[in-house]
N, C-alpha and C positions, 0 to 999 in steps of 0.2 A: 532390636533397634530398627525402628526405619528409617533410611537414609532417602531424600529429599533433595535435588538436583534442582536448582533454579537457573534456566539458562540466560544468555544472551541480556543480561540486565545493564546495556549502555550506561547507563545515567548514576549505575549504583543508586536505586532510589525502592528497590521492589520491597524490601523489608521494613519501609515506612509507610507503603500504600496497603496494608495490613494488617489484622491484629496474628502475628505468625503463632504467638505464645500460648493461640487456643490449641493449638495443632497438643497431641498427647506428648508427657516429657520427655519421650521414650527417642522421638524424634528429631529426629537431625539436620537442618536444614542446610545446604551450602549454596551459595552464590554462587555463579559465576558470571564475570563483566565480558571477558574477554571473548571474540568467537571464535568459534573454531569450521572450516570449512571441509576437511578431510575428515572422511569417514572413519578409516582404523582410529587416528586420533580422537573420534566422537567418541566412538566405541571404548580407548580406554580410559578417557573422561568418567562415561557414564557404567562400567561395566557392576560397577556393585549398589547402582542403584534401583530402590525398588517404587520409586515415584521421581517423573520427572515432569517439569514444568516447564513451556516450550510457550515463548511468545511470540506469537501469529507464525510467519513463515519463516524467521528468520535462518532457524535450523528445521531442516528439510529429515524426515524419517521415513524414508522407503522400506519396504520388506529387507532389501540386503544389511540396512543399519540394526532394523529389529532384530535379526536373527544374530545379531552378535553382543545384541542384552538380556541375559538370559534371568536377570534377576528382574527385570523392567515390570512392573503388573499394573503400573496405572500410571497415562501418557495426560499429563491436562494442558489441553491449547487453551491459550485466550482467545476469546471468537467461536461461533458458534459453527463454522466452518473451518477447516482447515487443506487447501489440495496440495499440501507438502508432506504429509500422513499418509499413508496407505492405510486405509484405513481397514479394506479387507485382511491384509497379513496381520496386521495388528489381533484382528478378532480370532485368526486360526491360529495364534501364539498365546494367545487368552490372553492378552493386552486390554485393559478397560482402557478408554480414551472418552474423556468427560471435556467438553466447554464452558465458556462463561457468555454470559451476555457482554454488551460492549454498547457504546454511542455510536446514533447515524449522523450526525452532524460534524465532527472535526474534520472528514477527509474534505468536503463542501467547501468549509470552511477556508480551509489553505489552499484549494484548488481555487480561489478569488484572491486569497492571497499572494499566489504565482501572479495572475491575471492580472492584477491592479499593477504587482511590481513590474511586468514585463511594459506595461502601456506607458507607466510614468517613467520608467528607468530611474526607481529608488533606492535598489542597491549601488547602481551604478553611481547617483548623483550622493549615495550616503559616502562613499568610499573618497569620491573627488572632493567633497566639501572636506572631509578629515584632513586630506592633503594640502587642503587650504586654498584650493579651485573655488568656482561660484558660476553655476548653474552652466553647465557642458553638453546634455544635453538638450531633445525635443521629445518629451514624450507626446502619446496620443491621448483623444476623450475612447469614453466607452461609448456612449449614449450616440445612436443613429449605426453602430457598429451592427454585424451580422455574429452569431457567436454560435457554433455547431456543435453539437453534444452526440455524442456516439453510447451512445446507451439512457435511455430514460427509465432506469429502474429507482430506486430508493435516492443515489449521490447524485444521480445525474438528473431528477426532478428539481432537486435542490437547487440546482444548479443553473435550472432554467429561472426561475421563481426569480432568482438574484439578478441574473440575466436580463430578465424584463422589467425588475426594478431600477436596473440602470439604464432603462430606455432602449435594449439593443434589441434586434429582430432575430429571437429563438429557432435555430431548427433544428431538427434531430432528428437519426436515423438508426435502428441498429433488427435484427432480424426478426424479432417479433415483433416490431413495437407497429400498434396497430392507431389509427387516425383518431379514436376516441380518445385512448388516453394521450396521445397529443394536445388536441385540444381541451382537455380537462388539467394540463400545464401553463396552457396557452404558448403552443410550440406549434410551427410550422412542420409535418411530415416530409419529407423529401427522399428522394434515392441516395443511393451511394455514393453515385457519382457527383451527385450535387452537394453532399455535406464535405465532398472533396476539394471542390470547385470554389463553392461561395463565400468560408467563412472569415472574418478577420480573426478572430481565434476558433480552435480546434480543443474540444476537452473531450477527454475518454471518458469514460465509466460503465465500459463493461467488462463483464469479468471473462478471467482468460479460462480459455477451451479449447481444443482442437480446430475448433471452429472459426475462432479468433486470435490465435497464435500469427502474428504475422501477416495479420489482415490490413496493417497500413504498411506497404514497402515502396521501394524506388517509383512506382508507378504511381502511385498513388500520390507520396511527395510531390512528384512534377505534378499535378493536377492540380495543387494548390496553388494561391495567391502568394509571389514572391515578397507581399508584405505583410503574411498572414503568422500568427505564433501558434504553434504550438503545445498542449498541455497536456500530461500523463502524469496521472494520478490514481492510478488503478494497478495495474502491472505492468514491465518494461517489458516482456516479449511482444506483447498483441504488435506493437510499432518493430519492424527489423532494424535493429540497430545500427547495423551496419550502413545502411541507406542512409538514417536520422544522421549518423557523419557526417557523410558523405552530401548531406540537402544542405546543412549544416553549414559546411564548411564553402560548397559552392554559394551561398547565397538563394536558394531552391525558395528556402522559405526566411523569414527576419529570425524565426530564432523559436526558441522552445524553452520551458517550463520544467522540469524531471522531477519528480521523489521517488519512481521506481526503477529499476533496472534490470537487466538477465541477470550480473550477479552482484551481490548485495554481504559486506559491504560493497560498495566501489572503490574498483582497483586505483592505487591513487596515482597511477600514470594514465588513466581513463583519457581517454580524446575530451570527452564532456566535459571537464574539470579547467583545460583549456582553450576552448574555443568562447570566443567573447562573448556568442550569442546564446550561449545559455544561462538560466537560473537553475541552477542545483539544490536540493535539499535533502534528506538522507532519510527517506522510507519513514517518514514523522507526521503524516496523515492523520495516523488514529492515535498519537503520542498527545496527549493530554493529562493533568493531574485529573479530572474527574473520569477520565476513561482509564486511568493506570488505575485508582480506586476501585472501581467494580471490576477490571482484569482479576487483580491479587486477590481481592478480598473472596470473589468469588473461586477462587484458586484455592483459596483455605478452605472454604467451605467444602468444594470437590474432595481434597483428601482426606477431611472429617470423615465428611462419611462414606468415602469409601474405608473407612477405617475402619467405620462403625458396619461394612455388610450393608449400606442402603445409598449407593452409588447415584450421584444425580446429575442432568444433563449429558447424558451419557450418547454419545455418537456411534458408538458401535453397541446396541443393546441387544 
């Protein structure tokens, strides 16, 4: 029998976005909703399984995790990247580890999401009108705004495009990004200091590195516009958290945007949970029914054929 590990399934929804039944009868599937963040407790979660299915980063698989699943022989992330994988240990323990394809558009998507709600304050006016208030609030326009993008790769193109749709003046910054493809965005190129400096909003989109880990802190905050927001939607380290508090809570900046954070879920006594000037949302970027469909579906596929001896999209080959 193969035993079949589905992890971290929030929604209970993973065994609807698939057809599981193609999988051989031999095979055993189990859910699980709940997550788990301690390692020994991974470990004896998973210890007699010999396929496990891990969506995106939620749970983290270092070398010290692997070496205590000794039945583990084929790891499938959704996403055709994963940097919570070791993905080196994995191949010196003969761990197959396969991906799927996925959609560029839903983190975009909600990263205007945040944006539209932080300007209009539509959570906030959704909440007071329940209570039976009328109109408590002043939100802002976007159009005539400055709007700065810290990465112009795939999400954060997108993001301009939207950007200049809504009349605001694009500028973007991040360390390769070169004047051409600026301009073939139609984004203004700028320094660091000045994506620090000018923006009325503030949106990530790059990915985290050594590089980037901690690349916006206390210094940087002060350097922003005290009525400037905010936006992360990529990963919560690249911003230091502690700082983002601390801007936060002094009034540094109006207020911030989150769906990612160092740890995930969030702790539910988080500072961010209570302080007024945030919008929260829970790591639901790439959370869509047609991006949960080709996650699983391509997840069935993955363990067919690694069934079948002809393993596909494989990251460690």
């Amino acid at each position: 029998m193969t035993k079949v590990a589905v992890l971290d399934d929030y929604q209970e929804v993973a065994l609807q976005m698939a057809d599981w039944k193609s999988l051989p009868s031999e095979a055993e599937v189990i859910v699980f909703k709940n997550h788990l963040s301690d390692e020994n407790d991974i470990s004896k979660r998973l210890e007699q399984f010999e396929v496990v299915s891990a969506m995106r980063e939620r749970t983290p698989f270092p070398k010290r995790l692997l070496e205590k699943l000794p039945n583990l022989k084929l790891l499938v992330t959704t996403g055709m990247r994963n940097a919570s994988i070791d993905i080196p240990a994995a191949s010196k323990l003969g761990i197959t580890v396969c991906g799927t394809e996925g959609l560029g558009y839903p983190t975009a998507e909600l990263t205007w999401g945040l944006i539209v709600s932080l300007a209009r304050k539509i959570s906030e006016e959704n909440s007071s009108s329940r209570s039976g208030s009328w109109q408590t609030t002043l939100g802002i326009g976007l159009n005539g705004k400055t709007l700065g993008i810290l990465g112009l790769g795939n999400l954060g193109s997108q993001v301009a495009r939207i950007g200049n749709a809504f009349g605001m003046n694009v500028i973007a910054w991040s360390q390769n990004l070169t004047e051409e493809r600026a301009i073939e965005n139609g984004v203004t190129l700028v320094t660091f200091d000045d994506l620090m400096k000018n923006p009325d909003f503030l949106s990530i989109h790059t990915v985290l590195s050594e590089r980037t880990r901690g690349l916006i802190g206390e210094k940087e905050l002060n350097f922003m516009k005290p009525t400037a927001f905010l936006i992360n939607t990529s990963r919560g380290p690249i911003v230091d958290e502690e700082a983002l508090v601390q801007a936060l809570r002094e009034g540094v900046i109006a207020g911030a945007g989150l769906d990612v954070f160092d740890t995930e879920p969030l702790p539910c006594q988080h500072p961010f949970l209570t302080l007024p000037n945030t919008l929260i949302t829970p790591h639901m970027g790439y959370v869509t029914v047609e991006g949960y469909k080709i996650f699983y579906s391509q997840t069935v596929e993955c363990i067919n054929q690694y069934l079948n001896g002809t393993p596909v999209r494989v990251l460690n080959p």
